[in-house]
N, C-alpha and C positions, 0 to 999 in steps of 0.2 A: 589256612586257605579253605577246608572244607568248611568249616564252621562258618565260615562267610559266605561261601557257596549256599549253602544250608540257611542260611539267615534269610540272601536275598532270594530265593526259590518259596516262601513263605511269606513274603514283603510280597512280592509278585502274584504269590495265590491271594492272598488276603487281596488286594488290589484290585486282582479280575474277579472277586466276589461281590465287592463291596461293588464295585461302578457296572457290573454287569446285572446283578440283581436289582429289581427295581419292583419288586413282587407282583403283577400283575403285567403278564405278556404283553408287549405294543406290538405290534405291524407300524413300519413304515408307510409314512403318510402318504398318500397317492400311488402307493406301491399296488398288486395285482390282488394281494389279500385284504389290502386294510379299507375296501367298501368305498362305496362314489357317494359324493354330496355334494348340491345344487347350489354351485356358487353364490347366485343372487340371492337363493332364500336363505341358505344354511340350511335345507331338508337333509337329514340321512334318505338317500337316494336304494344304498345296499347297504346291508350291514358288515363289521368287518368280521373274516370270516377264517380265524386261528385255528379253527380245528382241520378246516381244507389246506391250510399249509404248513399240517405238522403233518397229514394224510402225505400230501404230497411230495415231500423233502424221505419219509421214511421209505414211499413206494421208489424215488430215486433212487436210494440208497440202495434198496433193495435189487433192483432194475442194474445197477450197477455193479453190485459186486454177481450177479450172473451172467451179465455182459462181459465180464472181466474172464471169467471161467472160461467163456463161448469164444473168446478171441486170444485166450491163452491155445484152446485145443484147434483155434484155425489153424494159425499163425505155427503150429509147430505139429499138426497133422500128420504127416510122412511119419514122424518117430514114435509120437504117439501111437499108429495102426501098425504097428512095429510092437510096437510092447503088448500093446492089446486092445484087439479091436472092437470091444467092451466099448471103453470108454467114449467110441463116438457114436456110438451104436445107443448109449444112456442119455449122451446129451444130446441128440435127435429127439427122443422123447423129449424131455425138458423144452426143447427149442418150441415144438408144436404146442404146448400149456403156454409157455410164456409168451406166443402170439395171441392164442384165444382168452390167457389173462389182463394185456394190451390193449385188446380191442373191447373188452369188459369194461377194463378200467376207465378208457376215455369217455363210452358212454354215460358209466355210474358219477363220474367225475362232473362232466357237463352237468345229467338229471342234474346233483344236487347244486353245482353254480347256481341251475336256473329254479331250482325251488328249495330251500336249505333247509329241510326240515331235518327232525332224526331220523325218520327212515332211510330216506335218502343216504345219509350221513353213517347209518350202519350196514348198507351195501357198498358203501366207498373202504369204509374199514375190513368188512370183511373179504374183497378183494383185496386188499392190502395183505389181510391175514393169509391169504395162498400164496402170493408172491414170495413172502417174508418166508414162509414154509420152505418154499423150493431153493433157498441161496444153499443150505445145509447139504442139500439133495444134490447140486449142481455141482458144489464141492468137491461131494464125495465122490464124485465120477470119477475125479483126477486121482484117487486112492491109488492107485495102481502104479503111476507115474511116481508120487511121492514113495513109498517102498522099492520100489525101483533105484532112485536117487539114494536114499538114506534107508539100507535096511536094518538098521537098528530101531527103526520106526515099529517096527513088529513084534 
C-alpha cells in the first residue's frame, strides 16, 4: 500500500510539473495583468505587466499573514493584556508602519500602472521589501503567548 501511495504522489508531481510548466510566464487573457489591446486594430494598447502581479500577490501575502497576527491579538485581547501587555503595546507599532506602508504602496503601485518603467517598478519592490520585513516582526509579538502555551518552547 505504501509503495503505491508513493508511486501515485510522484505520477501526480511529475503531472503538475509537466502541465503547469510551460516555461515562459502567461497572464490570463483579458485578465488585470495581462495588458489591453485594440480590438479593431490588434494594437498592444498596454503591455502585459508579470512583474506587477508577482509584486502584488507577494505584497498580499505579505499583507496577510500580518493581518492574521493583528486579528489573532484583537480577537483574543483580554488574555492576551493578561499575559502581557507588551504584546499589544508592539503591535500598535507595527499597526501605524503598516498603514503608512498601505498608503505608499497604492500610490507606488498606481505611479508604476500609469508609467511602468523600472524606476517605478523598484519603488513598488522596495515597498514590498518593508512589508515583507515586518511579517517576522509582527510574529514575534505573539512570542510571549506561544511560551506561555508550550513552555518547552524555551
Amino acid at each position: 500500500m505504501k509503495t503505491r501511495l508513493s508511486a501515485l504522489l510522484i505520477i501526480a508531481v511529475a503531472a503538475m510539473l509537466l502541465v503547469g510548466c510551460h516555461g515562459v510566464p502567461r497572464l490570463q487573457s483579458g485578465g488585470a495583468y495581462a495588458g489591453n489591446t485594440n480590438v479593431a486594430s490588434g494594437v498592444a494598447l498596454t503591455a502585459p505587466q508579470p512583474d506587477l502581479y508577482i509584486a502584488d500577490a507577494a505584497y498580499k501575502l505579505a499583507y496577510d499573514a500580518i493581518f492574521g497576527v493583528m486579528k489573532f491579538e484583537r480577537d483574543n485581547r483580554d488574555e492576551l493584556l493578561k499575559l502581557s501587555p507588551a504584546i499589544k503595546q508592539g503591535l500598535d507599532k507595527i499597526r501605524l508602519k503598516v498603514v503608512d506602508i498601505e498608503w505608499r504602496w497604492a500610490t507606488a503601485r498606481e505611479s508604476y500602472k500609469r508609467n511602468p518603467i523600472p524606476p517605478n517598478l523598484s519603488t513598488v519592490r522596495l515597498i514590498l521589501l518593508e512589508i515583507q520585513r515586518l511579517v517576522p516582526v509582527a510574529q514575534a509579538e505573539l512570542d510571549p503567548f506561544y511560551l506561555h502555551m508550550d513552555p518547552q518552547r524555551n
